[in-house]
C-alpha positions in Angstrom: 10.0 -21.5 15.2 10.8 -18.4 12.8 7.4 -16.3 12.9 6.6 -14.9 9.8 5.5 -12.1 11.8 5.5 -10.8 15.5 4.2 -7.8 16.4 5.7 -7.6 20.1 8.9 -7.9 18.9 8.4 -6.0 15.8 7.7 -2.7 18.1 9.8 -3.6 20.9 12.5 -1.7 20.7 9.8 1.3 20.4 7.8 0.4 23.5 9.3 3.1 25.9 8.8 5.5 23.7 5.3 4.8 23.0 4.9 4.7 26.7 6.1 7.8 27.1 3.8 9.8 24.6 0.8 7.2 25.8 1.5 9.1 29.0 1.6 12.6 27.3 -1.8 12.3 25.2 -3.5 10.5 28.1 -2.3 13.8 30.3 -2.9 16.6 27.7 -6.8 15.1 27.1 -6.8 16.0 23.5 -7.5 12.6 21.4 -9.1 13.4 17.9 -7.5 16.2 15.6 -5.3 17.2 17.6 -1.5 18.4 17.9 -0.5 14.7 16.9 -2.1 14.3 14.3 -1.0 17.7 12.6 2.7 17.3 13.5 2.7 13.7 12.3 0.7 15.0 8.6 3.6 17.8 8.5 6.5 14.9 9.0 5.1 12.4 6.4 4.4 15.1 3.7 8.1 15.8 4.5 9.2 12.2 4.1 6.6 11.5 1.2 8.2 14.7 -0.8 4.4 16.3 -1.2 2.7 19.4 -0.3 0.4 17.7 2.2 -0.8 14.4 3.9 -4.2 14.1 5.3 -4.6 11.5 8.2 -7.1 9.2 7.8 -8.5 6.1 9.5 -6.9 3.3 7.2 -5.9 2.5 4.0 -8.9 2.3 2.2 -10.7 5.2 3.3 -7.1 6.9 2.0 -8.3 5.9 -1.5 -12.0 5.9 -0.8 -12.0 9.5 0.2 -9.0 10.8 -2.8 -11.3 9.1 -5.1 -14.9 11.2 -3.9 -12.4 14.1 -3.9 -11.1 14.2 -7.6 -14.6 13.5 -8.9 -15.5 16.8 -6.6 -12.7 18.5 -7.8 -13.3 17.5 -11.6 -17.3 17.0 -11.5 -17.9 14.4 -12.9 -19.6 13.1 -10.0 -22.8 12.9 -11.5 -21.8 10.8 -14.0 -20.5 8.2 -12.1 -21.8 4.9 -14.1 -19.8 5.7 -16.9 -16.8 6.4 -15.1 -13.7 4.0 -16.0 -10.5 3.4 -13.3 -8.1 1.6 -14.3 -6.8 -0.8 -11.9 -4.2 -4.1 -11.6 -5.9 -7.4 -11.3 -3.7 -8.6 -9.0 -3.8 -6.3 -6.2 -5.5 -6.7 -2.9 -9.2 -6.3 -2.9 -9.4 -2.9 -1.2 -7.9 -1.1 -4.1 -10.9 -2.3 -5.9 -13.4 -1.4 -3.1 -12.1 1.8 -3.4 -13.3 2.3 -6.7 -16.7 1.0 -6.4 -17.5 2.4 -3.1 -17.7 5.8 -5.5 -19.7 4.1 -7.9 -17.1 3.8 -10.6 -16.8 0.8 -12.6 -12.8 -0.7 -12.2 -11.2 -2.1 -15.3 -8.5 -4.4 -14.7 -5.6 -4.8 -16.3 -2.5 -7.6 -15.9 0.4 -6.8 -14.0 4.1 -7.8 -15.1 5.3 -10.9 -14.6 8.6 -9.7 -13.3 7.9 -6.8 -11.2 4.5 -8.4 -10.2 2.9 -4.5 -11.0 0.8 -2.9 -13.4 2.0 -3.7 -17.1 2.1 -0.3 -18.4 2.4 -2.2 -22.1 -1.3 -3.4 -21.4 -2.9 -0.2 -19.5 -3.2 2.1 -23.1 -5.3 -1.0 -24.6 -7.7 -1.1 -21.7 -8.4 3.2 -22.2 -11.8 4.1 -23.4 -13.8 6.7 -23.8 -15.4 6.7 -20.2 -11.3 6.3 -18.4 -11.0 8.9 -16.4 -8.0 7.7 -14.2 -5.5 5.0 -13.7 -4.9 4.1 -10.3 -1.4 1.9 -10.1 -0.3 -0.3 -6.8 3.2 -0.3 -5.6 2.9 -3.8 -4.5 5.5 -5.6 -2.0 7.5 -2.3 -1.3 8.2 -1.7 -5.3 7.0 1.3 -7.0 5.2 0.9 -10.2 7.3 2.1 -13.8 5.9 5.3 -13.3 7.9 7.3 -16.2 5.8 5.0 -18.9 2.3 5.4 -16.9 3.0 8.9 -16.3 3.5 9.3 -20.5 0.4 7.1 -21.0 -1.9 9.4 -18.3 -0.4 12.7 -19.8 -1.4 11.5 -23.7 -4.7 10.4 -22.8 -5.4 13.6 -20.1 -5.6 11.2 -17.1 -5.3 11.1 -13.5 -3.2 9.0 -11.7 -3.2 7.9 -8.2 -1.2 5.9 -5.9 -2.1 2.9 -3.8 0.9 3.1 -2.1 0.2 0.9 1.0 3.1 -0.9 1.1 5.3 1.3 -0.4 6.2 3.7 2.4 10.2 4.9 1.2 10.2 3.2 -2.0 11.3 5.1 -4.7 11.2 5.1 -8.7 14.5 6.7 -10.0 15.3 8.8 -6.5 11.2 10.2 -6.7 9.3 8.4 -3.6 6.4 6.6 -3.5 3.2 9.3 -2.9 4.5 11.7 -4.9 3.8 10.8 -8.4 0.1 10.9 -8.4 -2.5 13.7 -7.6 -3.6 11.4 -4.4 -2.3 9.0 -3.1 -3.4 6.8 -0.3 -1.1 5.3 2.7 -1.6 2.0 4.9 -0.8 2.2 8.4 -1.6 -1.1 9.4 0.3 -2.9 12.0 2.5 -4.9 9.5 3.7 -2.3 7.2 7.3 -0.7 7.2 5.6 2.2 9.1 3.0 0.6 10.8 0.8 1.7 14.2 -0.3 0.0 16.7 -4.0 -0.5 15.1 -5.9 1.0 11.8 -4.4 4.0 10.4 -4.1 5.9 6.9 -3.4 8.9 5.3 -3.5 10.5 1.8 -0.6 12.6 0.2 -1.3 15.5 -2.6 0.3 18.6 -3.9 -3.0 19.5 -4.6 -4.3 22.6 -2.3 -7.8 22.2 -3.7 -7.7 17.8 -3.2 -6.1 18.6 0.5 -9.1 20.7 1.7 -11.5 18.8 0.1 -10.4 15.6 1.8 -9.3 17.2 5.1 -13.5 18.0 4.9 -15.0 14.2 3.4 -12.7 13.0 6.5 -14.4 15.1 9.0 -18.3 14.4 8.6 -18.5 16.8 5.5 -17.3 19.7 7.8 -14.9 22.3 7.7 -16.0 24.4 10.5 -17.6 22.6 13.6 -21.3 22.0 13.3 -21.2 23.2 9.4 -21.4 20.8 7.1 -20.8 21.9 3.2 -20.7 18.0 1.8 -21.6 14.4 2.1 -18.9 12.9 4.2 -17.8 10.3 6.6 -15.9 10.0 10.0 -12.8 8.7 8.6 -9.9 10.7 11.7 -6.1 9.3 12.0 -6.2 8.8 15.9 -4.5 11.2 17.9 -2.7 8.1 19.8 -2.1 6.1 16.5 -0.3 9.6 14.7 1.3 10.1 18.1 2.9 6.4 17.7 3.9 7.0 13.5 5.9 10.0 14.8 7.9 7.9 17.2 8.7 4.9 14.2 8.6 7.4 11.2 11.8 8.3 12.5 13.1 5.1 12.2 11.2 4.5 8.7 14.8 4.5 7.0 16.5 2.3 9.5 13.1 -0.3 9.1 13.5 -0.2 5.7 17.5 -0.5 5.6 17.5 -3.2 7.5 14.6 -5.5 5.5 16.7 -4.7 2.2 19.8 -6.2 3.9 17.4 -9.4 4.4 16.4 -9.7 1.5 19.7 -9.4 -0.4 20.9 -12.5 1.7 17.6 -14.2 0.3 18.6 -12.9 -3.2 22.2 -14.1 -2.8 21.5 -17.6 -1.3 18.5 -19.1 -2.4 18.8 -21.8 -4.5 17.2 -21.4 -8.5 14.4 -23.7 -8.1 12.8 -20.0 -6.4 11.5 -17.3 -8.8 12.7 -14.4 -6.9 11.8 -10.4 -7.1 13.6 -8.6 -9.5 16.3 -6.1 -8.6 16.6 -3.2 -11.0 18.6 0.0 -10.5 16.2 2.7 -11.2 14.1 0.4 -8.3 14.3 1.4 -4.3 12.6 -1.5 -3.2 11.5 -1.7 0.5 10.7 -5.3 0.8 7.2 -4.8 3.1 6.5 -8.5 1.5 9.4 -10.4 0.2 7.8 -13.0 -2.2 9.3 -15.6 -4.5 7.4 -18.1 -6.6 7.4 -21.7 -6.9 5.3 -23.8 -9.3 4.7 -26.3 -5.8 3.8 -23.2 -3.3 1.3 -25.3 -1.3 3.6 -28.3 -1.1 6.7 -25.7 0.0 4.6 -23.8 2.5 3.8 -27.1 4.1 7.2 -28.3 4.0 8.2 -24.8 5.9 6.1 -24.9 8.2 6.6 -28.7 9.1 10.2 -27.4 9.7 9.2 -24.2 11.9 9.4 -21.5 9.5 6.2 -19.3 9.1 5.2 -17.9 5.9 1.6 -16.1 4.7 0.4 -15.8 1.1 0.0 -12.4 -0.8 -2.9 -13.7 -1.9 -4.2 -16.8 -2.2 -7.5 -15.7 -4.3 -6.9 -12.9 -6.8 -9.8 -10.6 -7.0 -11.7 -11.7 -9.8 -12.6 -14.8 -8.2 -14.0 -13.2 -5.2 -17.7 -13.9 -4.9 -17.8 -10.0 -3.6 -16.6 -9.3 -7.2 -19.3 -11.6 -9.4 -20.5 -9.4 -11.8 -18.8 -6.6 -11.0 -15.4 -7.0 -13.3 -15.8 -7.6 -16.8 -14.9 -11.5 -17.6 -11.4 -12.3 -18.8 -8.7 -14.6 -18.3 -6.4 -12.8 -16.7 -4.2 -15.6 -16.8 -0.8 -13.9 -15.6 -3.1 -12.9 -12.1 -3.8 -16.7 -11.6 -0.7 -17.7 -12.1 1.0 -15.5 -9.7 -2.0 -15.8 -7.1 -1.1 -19.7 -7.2 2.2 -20.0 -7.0 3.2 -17.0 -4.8 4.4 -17.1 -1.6 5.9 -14.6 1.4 9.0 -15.4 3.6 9.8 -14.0 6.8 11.2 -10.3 6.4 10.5 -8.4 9.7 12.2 -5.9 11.7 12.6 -7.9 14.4 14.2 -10.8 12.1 17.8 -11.5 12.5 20.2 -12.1 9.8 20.9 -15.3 11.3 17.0 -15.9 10.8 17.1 -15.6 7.4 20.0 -17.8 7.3 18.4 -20.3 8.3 15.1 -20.0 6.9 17.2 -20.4 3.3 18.8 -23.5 4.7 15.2 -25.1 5.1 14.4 -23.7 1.3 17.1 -25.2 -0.2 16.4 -28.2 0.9 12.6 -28.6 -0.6 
């Protein structure tokens, strides 16, 4: 059986070093804030090209907590029911949650049928009067055609920020993902290209005034102990969890290196009958999910499996149809979200796969 995933082997070839610094942390007794967390926030800043990164618990608090901060930074907290955020409808719920856990109201607009991100040719037609932002969602490991959004956000006097969960490395004409926007929030989940070994986030800004501001929402409101100037939350990166990111950030490059050689043997050797990503110069696509399209997805994901090949779907209900969403998102086709949502479908693409995996994996495909 080809997993689609496997996260033993996946971090196997990191386990004595994670032993190792277990042993260290365990030893120096210091497990929240601490030196782990710092060095690690000083490393991925580095790697992100930004000022800072803020460590966070996971992904969503990442964007939760950039969110509270720019409406702190801009107050216009207090007007929160008329706030606007632009927002793709096909992303993964938690972008969305992000928005309305600040009381903002998220207006969706249709991705690209192509890239399978925003369509910045739709995102000016969905600005009102009450937009204040336009948060964009590097989706699958490609970043989002930022030089158009950026044009749009600068004509209209909007923020941007990144949802750039799976996007750790990719990069948008040689500028990496995290760095385009005035936040921008992180996944560490086990599965991503950088991924711990349980929840973890972080948020990168060149913003001095966004980084103190979240570095205090994270931390109970608090910026000295026992002071607390805001209304925050407990939302810490885990001493343990940074302590493991250090250890595989190193090899973030190698990680993603090796699941763009995978998926240029999928690009190469798949047969037509598969929509597959597009490939684009200006693109450094990092493959966290490689996923093609095919008009019979259920029938072919049965068929794969029948034939030992795992595969997941990214995702099988698009939010708008999510009873957690009724009334929440204005009504509207969004035809091109459906159609992706029902015809998409992920093939194997981890770290621990094998070129000879992937071989045959595209043997079994070519044959539905």
């Amino acid at each position: 059986m080809i997993a689609y995933e496997n996260l033993s082997q996946l971090n196997k070839s990191f386990f004595d070093k994670y032993k190792q610094k277990f042993g260290e942390v365990v030893e120096k007794g210091w497990f929240v804030l601490g030196n782990e967390v710092k060095e690690f926030e000083k490393e991925f800043a580095h790697y992100s090209q930004s000022e800072y990164c803020i460590g966070v618990a996971n992904g969503l608090d990442a964007l939760t907590l950039s969110l509270s901060a720019i409406a702190e930074k801009y107050q216009f907290a207090k007007d929160k029911e008329d706030i606007e955020i632009i927002v793709p409808s096909n992303t993964y719920i938690a972008t969305i949650l992000s928005i309305l856990h600040n009381g903002f109201t998220p207006v969706l607009v249709e991705p690209n049928l192509e890239t399978y991100n925003i369509d910045p040719h739709k995102i000016e037609e969905a600005i009102t009067s009450r937009t204040k932002g336009i948060m964009v969602v590097h989706l699958y490991g490609k970043v989002c055609q930022m030089d158009k959004i950026e044009e749009i956000a600068k004509k209209n006097e909007l923020f941007i920020i990144e949802d750039a969960a799976q996007a750790h490395g990719a990069k948008f004409k040689d500028k990496k993902a995290g760095s385009f926007g005035i936040a921008n929030g992180f996944s560490f989940y086990p599965t991503k290209n950088l991924g711990a070994l349980g929840d973890a986030g972080g948020v990168t800004t060149n913003d001095e005034s966004l980084n103190t501001i979240i570095r205090s929402l994270r931390n109970y409101g608090s910026d000295i102990k026992y002071h607390n100037e805001r209304v925050g939350q407990n939302s810490r990166l885990d001493e343990l969890q940074a302590a493991f990111l250090r250890i595989k950030l190193q090899e973030l490059d190698k990680i993603n290196n090796h699941k763009r050689k995978l998926a240029q043997i999928y690009l190469e050797n798949l047969k037509s009958d598969f929509i597959l990503p597009q490939v684009d110069k200006n693109f450094y696509d990092v493959y966290h999910i490689f996923a093609v399209r095919h008009q019979h997805r259920d029938k072919l994901k049965e068929f794969l499996l029948k034939n030992n090949v795992g595969t997941e779907i990214h995702y099988p209900i698009p939010p708008i149809e999510q009873k957690a969403l009724t009334n929440v998102v204005a009504k509207a086709e969004f035809s091109i979200a459906k159609l992706i949502h029902s015809t998409i479908i992920s093939l194997p693409i981890s770290y621990f796969h094998t070129e000879d995996d992937i071989y045959q994996v595209i043997e079994v495909m070519n044959k539905f």
